[in-house]
N, C-alpha and C positions, 0 to 999 in steps of 0.2 A: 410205044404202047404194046407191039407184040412180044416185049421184052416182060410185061405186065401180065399180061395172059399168061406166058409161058410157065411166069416164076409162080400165079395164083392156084393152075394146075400140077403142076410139081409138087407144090408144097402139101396141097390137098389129097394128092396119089399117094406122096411118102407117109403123111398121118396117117389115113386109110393104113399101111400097110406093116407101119408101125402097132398101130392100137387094135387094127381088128382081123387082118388077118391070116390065114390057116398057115400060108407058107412060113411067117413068122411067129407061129404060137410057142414051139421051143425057146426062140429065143425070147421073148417077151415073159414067158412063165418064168426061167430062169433069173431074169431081172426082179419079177414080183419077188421070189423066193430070196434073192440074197442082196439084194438092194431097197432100203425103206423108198426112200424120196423118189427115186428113177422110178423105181417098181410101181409105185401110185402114181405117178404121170403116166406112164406107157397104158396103163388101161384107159386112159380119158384122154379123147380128142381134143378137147377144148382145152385140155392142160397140155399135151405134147405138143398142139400145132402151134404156138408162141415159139417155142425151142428151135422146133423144125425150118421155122419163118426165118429165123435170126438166123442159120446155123447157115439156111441156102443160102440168102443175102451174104454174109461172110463168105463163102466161097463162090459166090458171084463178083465179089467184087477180088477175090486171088484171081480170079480165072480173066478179069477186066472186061467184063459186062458190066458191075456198078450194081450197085443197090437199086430196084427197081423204085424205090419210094424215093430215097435221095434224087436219083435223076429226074422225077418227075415233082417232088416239091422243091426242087435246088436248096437242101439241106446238108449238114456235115453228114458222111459216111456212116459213123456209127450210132448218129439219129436216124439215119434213114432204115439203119440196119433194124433197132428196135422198130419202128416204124412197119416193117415188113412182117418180123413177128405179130405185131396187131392185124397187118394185113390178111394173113393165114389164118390166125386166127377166126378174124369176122367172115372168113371164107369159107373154112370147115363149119364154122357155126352156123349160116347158112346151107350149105351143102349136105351137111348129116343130120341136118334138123328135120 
């Protein structure tokens, strides 16, 4: 469960820091500018924190910590994987709301 917490705040901090702020605005303008698809996710929370969800889960689970969703619904890896990007998701979507 603290495994759950840990990966819902991570995921939430790295959106936040991806989409909105200062220290990242270089590199996020540069993305809008030379990037269609990337460049319009990276402004919207609720479009990067999916990506962000998945991306930590995959390297939670190189790192062998495990997919936080997989371990707690005893699902395949890269169900749980996606699973975790919806997690982030409905997390940032509460939390920035």
């Amino acid at each position: 469960m603290d495994t759950l917490i840990v990966f819902i705040l991570l995921g939430s901090y790295v959106t936040y820091l991806l989409t909105m702020s200062e220290i990242l605005a270089g590199f996020r303008n540069f993305l809008v500018k030379n990037t269609e698809y990337i460049g319009q996710a990276i402004t919207c929370p609720q479009c990067a924190c999916f990506w962000v969800g998945f991306i930590l889960s995959v390297l939670f689970v190189c790192i062998g910590i495990g997919s936080p969703s997989a371990n707690v619904l005893d699902v395949p890896t890269l169900l749980g994987s996606i699973f975790d990007g919806f997690l982030i998701g409905c997390s940032v979507s509460i939390i920035y709301k």
